[in-house]
N, C-alpha and C positions, 0 to 999 in steps of 0.2 A: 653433273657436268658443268664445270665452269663459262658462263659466256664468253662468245669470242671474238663479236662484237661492242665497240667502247658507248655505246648509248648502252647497253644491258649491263655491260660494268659498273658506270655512275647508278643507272638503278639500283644494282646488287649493292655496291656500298651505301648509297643515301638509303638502301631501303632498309637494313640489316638493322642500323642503331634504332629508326624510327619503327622498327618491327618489335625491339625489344622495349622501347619508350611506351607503344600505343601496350604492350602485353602491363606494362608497371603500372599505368593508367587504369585501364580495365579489374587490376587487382586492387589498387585502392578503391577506386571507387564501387567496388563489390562490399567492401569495409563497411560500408554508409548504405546500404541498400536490403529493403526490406526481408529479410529471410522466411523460414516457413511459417515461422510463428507469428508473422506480419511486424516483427519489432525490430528497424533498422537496430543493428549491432554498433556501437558506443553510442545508440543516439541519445544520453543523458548525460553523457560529457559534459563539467559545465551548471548542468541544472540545479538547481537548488529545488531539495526537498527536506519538507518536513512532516516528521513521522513522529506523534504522538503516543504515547506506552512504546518505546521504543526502546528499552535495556532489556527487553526480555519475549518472547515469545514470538508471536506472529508479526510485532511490531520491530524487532529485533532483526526476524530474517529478512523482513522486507526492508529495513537499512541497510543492512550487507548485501541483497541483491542490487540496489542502489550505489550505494559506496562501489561496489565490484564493476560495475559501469562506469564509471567517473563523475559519476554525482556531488553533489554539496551537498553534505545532509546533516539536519539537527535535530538531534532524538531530545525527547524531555521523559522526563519519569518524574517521580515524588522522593526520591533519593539520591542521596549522591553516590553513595557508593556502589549500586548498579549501574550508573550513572559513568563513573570512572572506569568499569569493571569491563565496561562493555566498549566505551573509548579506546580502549587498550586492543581490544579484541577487533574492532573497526580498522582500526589508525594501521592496521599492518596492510590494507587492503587498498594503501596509496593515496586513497582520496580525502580531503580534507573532511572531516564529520566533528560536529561542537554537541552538547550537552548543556540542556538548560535545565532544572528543575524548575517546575510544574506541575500545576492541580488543574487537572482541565474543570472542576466542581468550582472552584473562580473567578469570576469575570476578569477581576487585575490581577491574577497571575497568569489566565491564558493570552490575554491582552499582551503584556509584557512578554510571554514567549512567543507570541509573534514580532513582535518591535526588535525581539534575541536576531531570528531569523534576518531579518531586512537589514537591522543595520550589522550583522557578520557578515551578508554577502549581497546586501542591494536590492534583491527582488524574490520572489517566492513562483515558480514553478509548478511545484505538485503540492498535495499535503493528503496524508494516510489518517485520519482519523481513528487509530484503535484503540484508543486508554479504553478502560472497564472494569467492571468487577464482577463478580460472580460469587454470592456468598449463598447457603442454605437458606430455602424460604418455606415458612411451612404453608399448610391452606388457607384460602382465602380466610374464613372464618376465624383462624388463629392469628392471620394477618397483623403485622406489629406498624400501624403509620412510620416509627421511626427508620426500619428495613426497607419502605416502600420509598420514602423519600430520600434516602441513600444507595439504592440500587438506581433509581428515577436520575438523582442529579449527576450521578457519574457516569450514566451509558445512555443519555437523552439529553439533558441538558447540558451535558459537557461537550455532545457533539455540535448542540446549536451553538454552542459560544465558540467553538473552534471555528464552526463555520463562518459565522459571522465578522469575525475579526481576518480570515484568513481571505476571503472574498473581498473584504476590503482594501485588502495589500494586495491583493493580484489587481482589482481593478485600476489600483492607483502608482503600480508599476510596471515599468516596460518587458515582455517579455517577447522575445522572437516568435513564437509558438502559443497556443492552447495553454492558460492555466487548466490545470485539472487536480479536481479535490475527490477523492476514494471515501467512502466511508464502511467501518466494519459494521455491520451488522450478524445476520445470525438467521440460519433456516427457520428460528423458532420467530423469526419475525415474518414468518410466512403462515405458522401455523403456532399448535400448541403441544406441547411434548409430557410427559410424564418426567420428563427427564430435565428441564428446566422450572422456574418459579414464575409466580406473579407478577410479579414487577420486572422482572426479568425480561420477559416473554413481549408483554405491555411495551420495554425501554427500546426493543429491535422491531416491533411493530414502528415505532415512532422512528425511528433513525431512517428506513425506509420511506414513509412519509416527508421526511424532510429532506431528502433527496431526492426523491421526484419532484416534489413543488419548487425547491432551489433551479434543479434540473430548466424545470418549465421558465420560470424567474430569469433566469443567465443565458439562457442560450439564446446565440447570436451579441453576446457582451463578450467573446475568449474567454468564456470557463464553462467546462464540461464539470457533470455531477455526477457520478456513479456509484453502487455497492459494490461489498462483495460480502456474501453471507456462508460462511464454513461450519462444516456439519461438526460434529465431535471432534475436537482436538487438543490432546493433552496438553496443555502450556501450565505454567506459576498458579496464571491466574483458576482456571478449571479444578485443578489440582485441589487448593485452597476452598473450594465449594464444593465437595466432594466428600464421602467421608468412608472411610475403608484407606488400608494398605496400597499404594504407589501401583502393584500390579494388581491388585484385582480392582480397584479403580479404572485402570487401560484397561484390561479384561473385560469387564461391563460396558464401557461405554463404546467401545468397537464394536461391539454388538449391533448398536444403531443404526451403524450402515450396513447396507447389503450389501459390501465389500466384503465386509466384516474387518475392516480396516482403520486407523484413524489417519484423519485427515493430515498429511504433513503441514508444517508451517513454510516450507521452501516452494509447496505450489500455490499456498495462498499469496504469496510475494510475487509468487509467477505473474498470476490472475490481475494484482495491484499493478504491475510496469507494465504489463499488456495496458491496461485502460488508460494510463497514462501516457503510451506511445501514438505515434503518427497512425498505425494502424489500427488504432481504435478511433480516430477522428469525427465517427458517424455514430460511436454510441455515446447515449446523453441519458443521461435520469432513466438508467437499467441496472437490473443488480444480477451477479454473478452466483447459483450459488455452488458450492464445492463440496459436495454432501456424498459424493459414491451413489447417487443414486436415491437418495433417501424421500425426496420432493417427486420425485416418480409415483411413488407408492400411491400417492393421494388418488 
């Protein structure tokens, strides 16, 4: 029923537009506000992140779930043509993302791919730590120093050097928010596997150590340290350290978990933008890990 007195008329008009204004309000600002997964929805707009081994695998997906949010992002690899390959494959996903190659094994070429970062977009945000490698190691006793010191500088000491140079650019640039740096590690940095090597096993023990102690070091300086350690999952690199046939390789190492599944790379990326959103704010020098279950067993 229409009013039919003129004070409930001026209500009814002034109220109608201001009824549809406060409903356009309340939807944008639902936009910006924490969902179930505790990660405000575009809250990386904007950000600069960088994700190292990033043309391919777990470091791949977690740029495209970055990129797909409105992030800045700069992937490095030791190629260029995964390098361009992957630029291509990024670049349709709107958001600015750059490519530098790099050796995280280095000191002046992880140096310089952070200096890539800072001055492409001013300041540094997040950083994913996942370059690695994963080659065949046999037993101790057969142990080759040269395997041990080339598994060691590329998944221990290439995460200290990333850290070190990338903490240095967060501390000494402005950011709105929480620097936070991820680092990959690996369930066998929790324990020891049949299924991984020596030096290996040794390089994700130590990545975990250097993330708690960074952890303890930083907190309350705006940078948060975290893991994340994923159980079996087929990527380049896995593949390559592996020896059998594409599917009975997956076939085997599914096995691992009591899933009997392997781990995706799109929820290890999950795992990574969680720890770097507002909703992770209170975790500091903890590691994730994404095994199906497999760290239960113990």
């Amino acid at each position: 029923m229409f009013p039919d007195r003129p004070w409930q008329r001026l209500i009814l008009i002034i109220g109608y537009p201001l009824g549809f204004m406060e409903i356009g309000l309340l939807f944008l600002s639902s936009q910006f506000q924490p969902g179930i997964e505790g990660v405000a929805v575009r809250e990386f707009v904007d950000k600069v992140v960088l994700v190292t081994g990033g043309t391919t695998g777990i470091g791949y997906a977690t740029a495209k779930a970055f990129a797909g949010e409105g992030a800045r992002v700069v992937i490095c690899g030791r190629t260029r043509e995964k390098g361009d390959k992957a630029l291509e494959e990024l670049g349709r996903l709107g958001s600015d993302v750059r490519f530098v190659p790099a050796d995280v094994t280095s000191e002046s070429s992880v140096k310089g791919m952070v200096e890539f970062a800072i001055d492409s977009f001013g300041s540094l945000d997040y950083a994913f730590n996942n370059a690695g490698i994963f080659v065949p190691e046999p037993l101790f006793h057969d142990h080759q120093t040269g395997t041990w010191e080339k598994v060691i500088a590329s998944n221990l000491t290439g995460v200290y050097l990333c850290m070190k140079y990338e903490l240095a650019a967060m501390l000494r640039t402005q950011r709105k928010s929480d620097g936070v740096i991820i680092n990959n590690a690996s369930i066998v940095g929790h324990r020891g596997s049949r299924a991984s090597g020596l030096a290996y096993t040794a390089a994700k023990h130590g990545v975990l150590g250097l993330t708690k102690q960074a952890a303890i070091n930083y907190a309350g300086q705006g940078v948060r340290i975290n893991a994340v350690s994923p159980g079996p999952t087929l990527t380049e690199a896995t593949r390559s350290g592996l020896e059998g046939p594409a599917d009975e390789v997956e076939a085997r190492i599914s096995l691992l978990n009591p899933t009997g599944e392997l781990v995706p790379t799109q929820e290890i990326a999950a795992a990574v933008t969680f720890l770097c959103s507002s909703g992770a704010s209170m975790i500091n020098g903890h590691d994730i890990p994404l095994d199906g279950g497999q760290l239960a067993k113990l």
